[in-house]
N, C-alpha and C positions, 0 to 999 in steps of 0.2 A: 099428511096432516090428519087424516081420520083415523091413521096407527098410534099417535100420541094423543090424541085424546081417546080414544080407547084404554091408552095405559095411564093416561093419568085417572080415567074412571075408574079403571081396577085399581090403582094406586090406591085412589079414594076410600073407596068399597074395603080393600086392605085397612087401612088407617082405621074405620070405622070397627073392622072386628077385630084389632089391636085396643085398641080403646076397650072394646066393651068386657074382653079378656083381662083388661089389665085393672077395670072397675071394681071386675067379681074377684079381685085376689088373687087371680092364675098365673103362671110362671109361662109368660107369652113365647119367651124364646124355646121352651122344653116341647109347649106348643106346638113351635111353627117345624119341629124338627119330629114330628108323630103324625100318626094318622094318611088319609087318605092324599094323593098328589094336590088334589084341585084345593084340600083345606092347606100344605103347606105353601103353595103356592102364593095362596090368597093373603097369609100372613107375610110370608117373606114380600110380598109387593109394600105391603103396609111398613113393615118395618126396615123397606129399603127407605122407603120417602120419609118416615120419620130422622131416618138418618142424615141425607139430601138435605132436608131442613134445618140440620147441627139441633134436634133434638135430644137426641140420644148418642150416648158412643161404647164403642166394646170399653173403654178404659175406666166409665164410672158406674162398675159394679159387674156390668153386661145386662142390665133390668132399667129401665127408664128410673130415676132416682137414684140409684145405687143399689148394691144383693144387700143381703139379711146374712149376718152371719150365726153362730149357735146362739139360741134363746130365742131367736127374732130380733134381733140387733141390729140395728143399720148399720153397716160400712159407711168409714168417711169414703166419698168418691174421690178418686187419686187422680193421675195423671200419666198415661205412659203404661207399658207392659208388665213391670212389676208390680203395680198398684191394684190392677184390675182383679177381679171377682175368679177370671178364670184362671190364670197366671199361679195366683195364692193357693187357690184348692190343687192346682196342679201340680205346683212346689211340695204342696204340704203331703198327697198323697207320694209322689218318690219318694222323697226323705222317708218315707214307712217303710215303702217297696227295696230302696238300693240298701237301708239296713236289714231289714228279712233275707234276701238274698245273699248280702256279704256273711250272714249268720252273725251279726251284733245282739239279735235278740232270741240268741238258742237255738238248738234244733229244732224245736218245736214251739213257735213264733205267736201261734194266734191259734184257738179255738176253732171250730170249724164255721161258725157265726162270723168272727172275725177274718178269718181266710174270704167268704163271700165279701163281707165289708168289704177289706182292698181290695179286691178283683174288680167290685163294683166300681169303688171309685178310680182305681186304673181307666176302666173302660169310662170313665166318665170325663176324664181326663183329656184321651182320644177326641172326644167332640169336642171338649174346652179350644185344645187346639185348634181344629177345625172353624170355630167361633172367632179365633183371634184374627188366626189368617184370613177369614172373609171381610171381618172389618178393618184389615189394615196391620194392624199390632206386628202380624208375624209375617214374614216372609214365606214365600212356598219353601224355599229351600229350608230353612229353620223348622217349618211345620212337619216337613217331611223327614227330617233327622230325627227330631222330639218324639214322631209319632213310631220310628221302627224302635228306638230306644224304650218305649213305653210295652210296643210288643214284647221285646225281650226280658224288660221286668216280668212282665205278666205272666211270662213262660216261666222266669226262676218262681217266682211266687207260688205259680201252681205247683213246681213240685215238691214245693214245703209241706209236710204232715204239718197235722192239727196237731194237740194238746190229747182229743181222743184217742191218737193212735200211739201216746206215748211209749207203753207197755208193748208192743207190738214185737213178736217173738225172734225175725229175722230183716237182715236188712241187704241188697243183694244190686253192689253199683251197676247200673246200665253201663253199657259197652256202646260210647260215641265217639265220634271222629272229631273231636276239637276244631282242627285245621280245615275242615270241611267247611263246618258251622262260620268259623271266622271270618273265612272267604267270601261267603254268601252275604255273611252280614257284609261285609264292607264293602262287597260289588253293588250291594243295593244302594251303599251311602256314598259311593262314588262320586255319580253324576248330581247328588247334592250338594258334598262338599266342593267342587268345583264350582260349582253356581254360589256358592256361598261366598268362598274365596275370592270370586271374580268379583264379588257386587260393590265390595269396598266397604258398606255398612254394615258392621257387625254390632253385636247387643252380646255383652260379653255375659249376662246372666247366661244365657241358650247355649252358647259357642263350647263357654268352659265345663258347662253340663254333658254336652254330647260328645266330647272328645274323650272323654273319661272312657265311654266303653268302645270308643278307636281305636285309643290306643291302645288296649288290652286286646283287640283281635292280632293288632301289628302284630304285639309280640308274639302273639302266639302263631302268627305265621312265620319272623323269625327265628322258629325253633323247630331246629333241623327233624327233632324227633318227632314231634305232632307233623311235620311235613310226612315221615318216613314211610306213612302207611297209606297212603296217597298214589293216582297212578301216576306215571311218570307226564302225560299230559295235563292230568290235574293240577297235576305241582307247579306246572308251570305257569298254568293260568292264575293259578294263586297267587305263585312270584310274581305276576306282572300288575297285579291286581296290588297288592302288597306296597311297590314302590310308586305306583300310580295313587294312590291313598296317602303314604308317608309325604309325597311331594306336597299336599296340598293341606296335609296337618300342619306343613314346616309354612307356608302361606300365610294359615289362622294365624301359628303362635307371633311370626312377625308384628302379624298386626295388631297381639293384644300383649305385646312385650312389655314388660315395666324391670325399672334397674332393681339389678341386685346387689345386697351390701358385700362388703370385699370380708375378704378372707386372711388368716395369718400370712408372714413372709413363712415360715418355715414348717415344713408338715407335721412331724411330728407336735408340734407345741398348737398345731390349730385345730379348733372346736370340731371340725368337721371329722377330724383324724379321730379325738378322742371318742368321737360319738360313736365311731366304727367299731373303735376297739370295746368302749362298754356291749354293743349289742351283739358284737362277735362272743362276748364271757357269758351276755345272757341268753343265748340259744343254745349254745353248743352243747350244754349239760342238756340239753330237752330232746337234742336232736340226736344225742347219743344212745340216753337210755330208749327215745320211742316210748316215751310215756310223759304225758302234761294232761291237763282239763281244760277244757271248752274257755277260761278264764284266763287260763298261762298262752294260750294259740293267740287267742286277741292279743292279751298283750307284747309279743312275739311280732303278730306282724306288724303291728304299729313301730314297732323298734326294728324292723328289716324296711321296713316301706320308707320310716327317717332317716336310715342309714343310705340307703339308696343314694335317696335326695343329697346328703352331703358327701357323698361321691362325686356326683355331678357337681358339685358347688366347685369340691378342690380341683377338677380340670375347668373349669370355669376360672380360677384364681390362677390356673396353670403349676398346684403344686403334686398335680398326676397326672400322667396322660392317660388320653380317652380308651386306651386298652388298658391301661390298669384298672380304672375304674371301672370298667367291663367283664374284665376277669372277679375284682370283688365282689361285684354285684353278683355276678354269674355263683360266685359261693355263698353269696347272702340268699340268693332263690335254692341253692340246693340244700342248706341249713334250713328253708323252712320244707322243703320238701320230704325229708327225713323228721322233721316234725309230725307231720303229717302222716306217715306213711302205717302208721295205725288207729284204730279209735281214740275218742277224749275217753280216759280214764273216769270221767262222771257220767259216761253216756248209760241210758238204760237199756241201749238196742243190747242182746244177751248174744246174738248170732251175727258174725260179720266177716262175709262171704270176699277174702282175698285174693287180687288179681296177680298171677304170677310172672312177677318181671324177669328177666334172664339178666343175670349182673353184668354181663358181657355188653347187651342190648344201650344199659343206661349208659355204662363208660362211654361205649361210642357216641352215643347222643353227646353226651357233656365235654369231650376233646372237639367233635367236630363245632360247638358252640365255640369252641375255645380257642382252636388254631389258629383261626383268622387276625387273632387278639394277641397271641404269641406273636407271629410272623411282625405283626407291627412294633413289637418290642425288639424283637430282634434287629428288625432294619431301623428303628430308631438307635439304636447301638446306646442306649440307656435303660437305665429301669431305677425305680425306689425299693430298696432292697425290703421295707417293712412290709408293702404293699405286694411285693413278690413273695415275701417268706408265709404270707397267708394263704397264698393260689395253690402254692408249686405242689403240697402235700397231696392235694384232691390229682392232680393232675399226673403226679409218681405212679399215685396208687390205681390209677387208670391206665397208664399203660403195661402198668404191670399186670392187672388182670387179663387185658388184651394180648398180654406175654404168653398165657396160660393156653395148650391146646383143647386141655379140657373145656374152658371156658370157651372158646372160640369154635368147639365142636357144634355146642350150643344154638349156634346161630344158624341162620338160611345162608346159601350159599352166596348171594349177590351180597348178602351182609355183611358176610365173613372177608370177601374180597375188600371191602367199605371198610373193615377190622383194621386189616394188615397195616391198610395204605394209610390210611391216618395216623395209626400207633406208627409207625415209621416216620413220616411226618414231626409228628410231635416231638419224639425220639431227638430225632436231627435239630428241630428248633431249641431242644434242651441243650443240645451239648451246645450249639452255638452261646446263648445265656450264660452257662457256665464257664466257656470261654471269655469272653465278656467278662466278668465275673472276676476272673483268674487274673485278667490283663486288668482290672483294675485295683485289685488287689496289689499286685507286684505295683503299678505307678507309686500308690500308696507309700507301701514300704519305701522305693527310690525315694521319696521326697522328705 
């Protein structure tokens, strides 16, 4: 008995210097998270009990009355997670950050004044979450996703030059381990997304926000070549890390499924088909020459990112199957990769320090993506000859590099052995196709 009225006397004492804080104009909650332990103490008691008494809530504003927005403005007070004061600033500063970082606003994004700006407000962002989750708003598991994704903005952010260093003589890519990074990231979001997964309530604002950079670790751990440099116990832990993540993204999207509109009967004549082929006409010239601007690349991936999407749509419709659409796709990432694989033609960096890939190195990387995807066309004993006569070219001209001793000299030893076996592989699943191919051809004629 003499422990609760003790805390309601500190309760009290709290309320009282919440009050007089919030008399003199001051920003109570910025307050109560500064300074010395016994002063935040003393306000978080205050502003627990004002809470207990449904005075206040994180959702009208996070300030007794509602925030202030630019000019001094009052927010209407909302209801619920996206309405709230912290929620807003926190949307509004990613949407800066995931454009800086995807490069939507140039190489050189923001002035040096404005690089502090979002850093600033990233990290301010970080507490916002912190703030929701205490009142309620967010779940631990949703605070704890938000807040590594917020990390990882602030890491692309930082390594964006300013506007000052536009002129800047040389420019000279670090040498990282992708596959490593990805791992890491997603071992940390693990035991989140499982907790997430499991709760049943999800808030598809958060959910669909933080799967975006999921599944981009995924992929990059299913890719044999970011794996390759990897020790062999590494990789493994990664692979298990890998399908243990996938199981519980495939959980989320269950649970935030909505129908999708249907597709033509017949492939060629359907949108999805055509969409392919225009973004197959609009890259292949850029990916050829290794020359476009910062303007043709955006626009470029927008037109490989959509074509993706209606790949998946036409095995969805069932007018491809799921390795076709895997092999396309697999040539839609390597059309923009060849994009890519020099400067933007508008850039002002004068000096640009190239990493030397071994031609040998990639072919293998891009068949061992690919065999898995053959072998299922094979034992499906079908294929869409339109959707086949776009892969097969990449996949020729790979094993025929892999044909080459010179090229296969090129490599490490354990690699070279990784060479053979796959181009042989490959080799065999080809003529199988082919045959395939031959025997349908002939039925044709018969009939």
């Amino acid at each position: 008995m003499p422990q609760r009225v003790t805390g309601l006397f500190y309760g009290l004492l709290g309320l009282a210097a919440v009050a007089g804080l919030f008399l003199a104009g001051l920003n109570v909650y910025r307050a109560a998270g500064r300074g010395p332990q016994w002063k935040r103490r003393l306000l978080g008691a205050g502003l627990a009990l004002l809470a207990a008494l449904g005075l206040v809530s994180c959702a009208e504003g996070g300030e007794p009355g509602g925030g202030k927005g630019p000019g001094g403005t009052k927010l209407p007070a909302g209801t619920g997670l996206e309405a709230s004061r912290e929620w807003r600033a926190l949307s509004a500063a990613w949407k800066q950050a995931e454009e800086v970082v995807a490069g939507k606003r140039g190489a050189y994004p923001f002035d040096r004044a404005g690089k502090k700006k979002l850093l600033d407000a990233l990290a301010a962002a970080a507490k916002d979450v912190d703030r929701l989750a205490a009142c309620g708003e967010l779940s631990a598991a949703e605070a704890g996703l938000l807040k590594k994704d917020l990390a990882t903005l602030t890491g692309g952010v930082g390594r964006m030059r300013p506007t000052e260093l536009r002129n800047a003589t040389c420019y000279t890519p670090m040498m990282v381990l992708p596959a490593r990074e990805s791992a890491r990231r997603l071992k940390e979001r693990l035991p989140l997304l499982e907790k997430l997964a499991g709760s049943g309530k999800l808030r598809s604002a958060v959910v669909r926000r933080v799967l975006v950079s999921v599944e981009r670790d995924l992929q990059t751990l299913g890719d044999s070549k970011a794996l390759e440099y990897t020790s062999g116990e590494e990789r493994r832990k990664a692979e298990e890390t890998r399908e243990a993540v996938r199981k519980q993204v495939e959980k989320l999207k269950k649970l935030l499924s909505t129908p999708t509109g249907t597709a033509s009967s017949s492939l060629e004549d359907s949108k999805g088909w055509q969409q392919i082929l225009a973004t197959w006409k609009h890259a292949t010239p850029l990916a050829t020459s290794g020359r476009s601007t910062n303007a043709q690349r955006k626009q470029a991936d927008a037109k490989i990112k959509a074509a993706g999407a209606a790949a998946d749509g036409l095995v969805a419709a069932g007018l491809l199957a799921a390795a076709e659409a895997g092999l396309l796709k697999a040539e839609l990432a390597r059309l923009r990769e060849d994009i890519y694989r020099n400067p933007p033609t508008d850039s002002r960096v004068t000096c640009y320090k190239m990493m030397m890939v071994v031609p040998a190195r990639k072919s293998l990387g891009r068949l061992e993506r690919r065999l898995p995807l053959i072998r299922k066309l094979v034992a499906a004993g079908k294929l869409n000859a339109p959707a086949w006569q776009k892969v097969v070219a990449t996949i020729e001209s790979d094993v025929e590099t892999l044909s080459s001793e010179k090229e296969l000299a090129r490599l490490q030893e354990k690699e070279r052995a990784r060479a053979v076996k796959t181009r042989d592989a490959v080799k065999a699943a080809l003529a199988s196709i082919k045959a395939m191919t031959r025997d349908r051809s002939a039925a044709d004629e018969r009939r």
